[in-house]
N, C-alpha and C positions, 0 to 999 in steps of 0.2 A: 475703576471698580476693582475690589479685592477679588480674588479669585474664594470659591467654597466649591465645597461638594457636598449631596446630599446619600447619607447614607442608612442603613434599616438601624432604627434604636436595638441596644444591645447593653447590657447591666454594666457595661464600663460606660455608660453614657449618662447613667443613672444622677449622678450627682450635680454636672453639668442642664440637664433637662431641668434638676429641682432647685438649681438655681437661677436658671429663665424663666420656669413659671413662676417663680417666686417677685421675679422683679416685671412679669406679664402680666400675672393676675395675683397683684397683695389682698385681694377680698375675696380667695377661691374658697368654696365649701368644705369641708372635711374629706368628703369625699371625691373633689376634685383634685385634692394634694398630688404632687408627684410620688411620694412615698405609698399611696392609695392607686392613684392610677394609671401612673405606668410601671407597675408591678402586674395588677391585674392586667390590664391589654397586649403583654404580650405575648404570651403564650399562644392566645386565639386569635390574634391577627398580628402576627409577626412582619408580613407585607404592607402592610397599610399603618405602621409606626416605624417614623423615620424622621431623622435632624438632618441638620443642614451645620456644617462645621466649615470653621477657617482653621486653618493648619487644624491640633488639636482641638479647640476650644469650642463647645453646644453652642452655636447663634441663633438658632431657627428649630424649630417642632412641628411637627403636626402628627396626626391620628387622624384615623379615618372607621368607620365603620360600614359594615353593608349587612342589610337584609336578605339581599338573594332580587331585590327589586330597589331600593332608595339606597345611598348612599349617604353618610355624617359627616362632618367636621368637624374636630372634636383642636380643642389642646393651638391651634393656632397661634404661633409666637414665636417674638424677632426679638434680640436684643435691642436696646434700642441703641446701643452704640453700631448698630448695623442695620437701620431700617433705612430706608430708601434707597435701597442696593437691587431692589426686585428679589432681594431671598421670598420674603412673602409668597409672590408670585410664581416664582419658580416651587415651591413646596409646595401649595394648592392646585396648580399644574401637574405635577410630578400626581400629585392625590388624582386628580380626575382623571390620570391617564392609566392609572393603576385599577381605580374603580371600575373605569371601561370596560379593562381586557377583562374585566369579572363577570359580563352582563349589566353591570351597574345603567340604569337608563337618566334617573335627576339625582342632585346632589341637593343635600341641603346644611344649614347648619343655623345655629341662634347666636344671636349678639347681647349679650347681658344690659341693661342700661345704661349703668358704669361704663361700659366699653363703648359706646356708642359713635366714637368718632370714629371708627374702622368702618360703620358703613360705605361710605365714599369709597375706600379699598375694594369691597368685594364688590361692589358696584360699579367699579374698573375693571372686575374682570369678569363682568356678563351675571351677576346673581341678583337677583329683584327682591325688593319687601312682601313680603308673603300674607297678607292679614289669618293672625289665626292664633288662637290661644295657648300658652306654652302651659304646660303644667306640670309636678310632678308629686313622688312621693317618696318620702324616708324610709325603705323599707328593711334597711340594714341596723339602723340605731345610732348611726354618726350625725354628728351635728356640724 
């Protein structure tokens, strides 16, 4: 197994991150872009955005968010020329152990349909199907 480490995203990481999500999720929303979104999340949760690198190079992402009571999963993603290394694991790990020290009590997060076959992943690491309807709303004007 390659060695990595995982460290806090920081705008030298920028490019890197938006070319994982890009090759993670090619159907993300406008709003999802990395140009979009990890611009906005770091300022206000600097701790709970954080990659996973070999030598220099982004392999791994996540975001995390908290209420003050629930905790998110946001941004999840592995290169896939480095999936089944346990990066995944160890960044979702790294997330709940962050969330913790915050008071954080459940975690949760959504799986798109498109993405569906990562069920079995988080379901490897203790997260269950949730029945319950997702919804949301445009309230910015991005499509």
């Amino acid at each position: 197994m390659e060695a990595f480490r995982i460290v806090n995203y920081s705008a030298e990481h920028f490019d890197g991150v938006r070319a994982l999500w890009r090759e993670a999720f090619p159907d993300n929303s406008q709003w999802s872009l990395g140009e979009v979104a990890a611009t906005a999340k770091l300022p206000a949760y600097s701790d709970l955005f954080f990659i996973a690198q070999d030598a220099d190079e982004v392999v791994g992402s996540i975001m995390a968010g908290f209420d003050g009571h629930q905790g998110w999963l946001y941004a999840v993603a592995v290169l896939r020329s480095h999936r089944r290394r346990r990066l995944g694991s160890a960044l979702v790990k790294e997330a709940e152990t962050r969330l913790g020290s915050m008071g954080c009590v459940k975690c949760g997060l959504q799986i798109g349909l498109a993405n569906a076959e990562v069920v079995g992943f988080y379901s490897s690491l203790g997260y269950a199907i949730e029945e319950c309807i997702s919804m949301e709303k445009n309230i910015a004007g991005l499509s």
